[in-house]
C-alpha positions in Angstrom: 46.2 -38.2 -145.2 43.3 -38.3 -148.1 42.3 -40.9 -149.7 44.2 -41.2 -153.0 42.9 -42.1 -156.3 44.5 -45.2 -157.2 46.5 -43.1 -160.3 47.5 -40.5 -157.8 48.5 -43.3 -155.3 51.1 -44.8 -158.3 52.2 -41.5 -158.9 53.3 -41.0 -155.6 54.7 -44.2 -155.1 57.0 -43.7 -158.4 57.8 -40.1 -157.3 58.5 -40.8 -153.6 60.9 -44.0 -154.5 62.8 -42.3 -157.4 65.8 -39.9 -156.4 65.6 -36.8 -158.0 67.7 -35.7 -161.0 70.5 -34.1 -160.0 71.8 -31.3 -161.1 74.4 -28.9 -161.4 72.7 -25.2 -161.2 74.9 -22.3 -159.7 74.4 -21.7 -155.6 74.4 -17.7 -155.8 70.8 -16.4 -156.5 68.1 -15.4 -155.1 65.7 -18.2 -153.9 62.6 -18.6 -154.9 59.5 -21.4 -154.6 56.9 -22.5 -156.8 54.2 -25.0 -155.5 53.3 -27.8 -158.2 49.6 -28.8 -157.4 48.2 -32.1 -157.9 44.2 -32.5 -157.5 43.3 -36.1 -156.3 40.4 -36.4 -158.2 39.4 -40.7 -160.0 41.9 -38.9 -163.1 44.4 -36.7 -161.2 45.1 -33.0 -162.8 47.7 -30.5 -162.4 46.4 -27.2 -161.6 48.1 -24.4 -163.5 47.8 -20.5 -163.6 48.2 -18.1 -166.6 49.6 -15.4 -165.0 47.7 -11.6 -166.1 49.1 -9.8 -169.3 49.6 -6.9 -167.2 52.5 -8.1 -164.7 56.2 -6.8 -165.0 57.3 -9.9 -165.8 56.3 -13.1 -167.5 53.2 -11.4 -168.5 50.8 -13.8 -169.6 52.6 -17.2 -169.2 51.8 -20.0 -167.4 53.0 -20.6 -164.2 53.1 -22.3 -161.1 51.8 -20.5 -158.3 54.7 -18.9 -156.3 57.4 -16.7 -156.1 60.3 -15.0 -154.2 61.2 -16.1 -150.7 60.6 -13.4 -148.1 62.5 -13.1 -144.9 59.6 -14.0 -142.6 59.1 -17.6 -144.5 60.0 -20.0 -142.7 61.0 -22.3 -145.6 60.7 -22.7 -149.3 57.8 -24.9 -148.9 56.3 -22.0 -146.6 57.0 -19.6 -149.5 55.5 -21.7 -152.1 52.2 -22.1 -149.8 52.3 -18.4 -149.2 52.6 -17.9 -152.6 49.6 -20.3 -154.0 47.4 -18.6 -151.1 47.9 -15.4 -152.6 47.8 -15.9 -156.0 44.4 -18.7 -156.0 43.6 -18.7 -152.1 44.5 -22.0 -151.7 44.5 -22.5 -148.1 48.0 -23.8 -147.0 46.4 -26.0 -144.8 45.1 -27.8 -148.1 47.9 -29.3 -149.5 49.9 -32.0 -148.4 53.2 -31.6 -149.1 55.2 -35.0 -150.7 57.9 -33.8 -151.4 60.6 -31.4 -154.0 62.1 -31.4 -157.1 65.8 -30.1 -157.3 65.8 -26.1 -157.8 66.1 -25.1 -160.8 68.1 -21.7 -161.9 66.1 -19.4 -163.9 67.8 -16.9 -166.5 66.3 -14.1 -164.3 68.5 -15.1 -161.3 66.5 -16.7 -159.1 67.1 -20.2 -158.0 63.7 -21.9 -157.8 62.8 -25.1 -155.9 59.0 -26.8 -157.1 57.4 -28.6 -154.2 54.7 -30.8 -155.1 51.8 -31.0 -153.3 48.2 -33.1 -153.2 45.0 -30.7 -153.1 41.4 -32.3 -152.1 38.8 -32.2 -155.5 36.8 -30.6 -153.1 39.1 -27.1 -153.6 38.1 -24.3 -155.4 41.3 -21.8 -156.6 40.3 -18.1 -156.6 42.4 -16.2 -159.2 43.7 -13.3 -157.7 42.9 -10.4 -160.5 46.0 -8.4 -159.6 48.4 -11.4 -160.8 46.3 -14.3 -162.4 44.2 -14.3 -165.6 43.7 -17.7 -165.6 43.7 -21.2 -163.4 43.2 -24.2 -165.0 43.9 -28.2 -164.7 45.1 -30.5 -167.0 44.8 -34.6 -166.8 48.2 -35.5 -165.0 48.8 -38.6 -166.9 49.0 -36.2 -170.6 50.9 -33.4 -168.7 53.6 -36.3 -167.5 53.6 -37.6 -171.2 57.3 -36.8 -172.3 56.8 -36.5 -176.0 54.5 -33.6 -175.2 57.6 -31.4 -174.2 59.6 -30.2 -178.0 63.0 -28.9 -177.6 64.3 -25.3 -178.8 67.9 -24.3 -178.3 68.1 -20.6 -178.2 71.4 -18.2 -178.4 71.4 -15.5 -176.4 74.4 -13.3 -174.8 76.6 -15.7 -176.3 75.2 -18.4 -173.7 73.0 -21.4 -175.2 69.5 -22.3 -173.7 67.6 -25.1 -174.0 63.6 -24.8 -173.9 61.0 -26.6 -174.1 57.7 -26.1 -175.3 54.4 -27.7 -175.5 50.0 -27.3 -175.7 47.1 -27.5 -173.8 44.1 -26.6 -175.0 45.0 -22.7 -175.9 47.3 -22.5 -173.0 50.9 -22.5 -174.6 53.3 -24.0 -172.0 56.9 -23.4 -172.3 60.0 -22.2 -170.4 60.5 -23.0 -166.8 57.2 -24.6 -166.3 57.5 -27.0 -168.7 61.0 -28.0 -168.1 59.5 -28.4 -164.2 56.9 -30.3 -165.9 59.3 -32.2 -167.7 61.3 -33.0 -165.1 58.7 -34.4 -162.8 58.1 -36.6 -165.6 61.5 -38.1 -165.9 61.1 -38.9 -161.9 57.9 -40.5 -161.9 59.0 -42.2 -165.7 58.2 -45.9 -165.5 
């Protein structure tokens, strides 16, 4: 195990003793994985993508690195390692795993659990150009700040959503990152 920063080592202490919030998303879609990386540096960060304008979908949002969940993963915390190695090259071997947040159902059908794991300062992400634009950190302690995170109920095929939305620098952060965000926030909440 590293050494942790003594912020990092509280934050894991408050995340690892809480029980996750639980609740009560539908069972039948298709899983998915999303790896929520913490860098153990004196002020921790969470390390963030902006994924590339040109992709499919969710063009130019940021994200979490990850993705679906392929047959030949072994688990969903192998598909979000897979995932982060091929989107930043960050070595699965890098990250120690602490543990998961409940999955979370997206509007696009897939049912996606975060797994939230430490990275050394020492590693350097690697943007891959065919889905990343952008990989950046912000401080942990303002990204776990509740009243960054604004509410905005939306309408939409006569079902009501509830988003939320926030800043960082010029990065706009909203959807299901932020309500991953969000909700790692209300675990480790003191």
């Amino acid at each position: 195990m590293m050494q942790l920063s003594p912020e990092l080592t509280e934050f894991v202490a408050r995340f690892q003793l809480q029980a996750p919030i639980q609740t009560n998303e539908g069972h039948n879609l298709r899983q998915a994985a999303v790896l929520i990386p913490i860098v153990n540096r004196p002020q921790p960060t969470l390390l963030l993508t902006q994924r590339s304008s040109h992709l499919r979908k969710h063009a130019g949002q940021v994200a979490f690195p990850g993705g679906a969940a392929d047959a030949t993963d072994a688990s969903l915390i192998a598909t979000a390692l897979r995932e982060a190695q091929e989107e930043i090259a960050l070595p699965p071997e890098s990250v120690h795993i602490i543990g998961q947040l409940p999955a979370v159902d997206s509007i696009t059908g897939f049912r996606v659990t975060p797994v939230v794991g430490l990275l050394p300062p020492s590693i350097t992400p690697i943007a891959s150009e065919d889905e990343v634009s952008a990989v950046f950190e912000m401080p942990l302690r303002e990204a776990l700040a509740l009243s960054r995170y604004h509410p905005l109920d939306i309408h939409r095929a006569g079902h009501h959503h509830r988003v939320y939305l926030s800043w960082y620098e010029h990065f706009f952060v909203w959807g299901m990152t932020a309500a991953i965000i969000r909700r790692l926030a209300q675990q480790t909440h003191v």
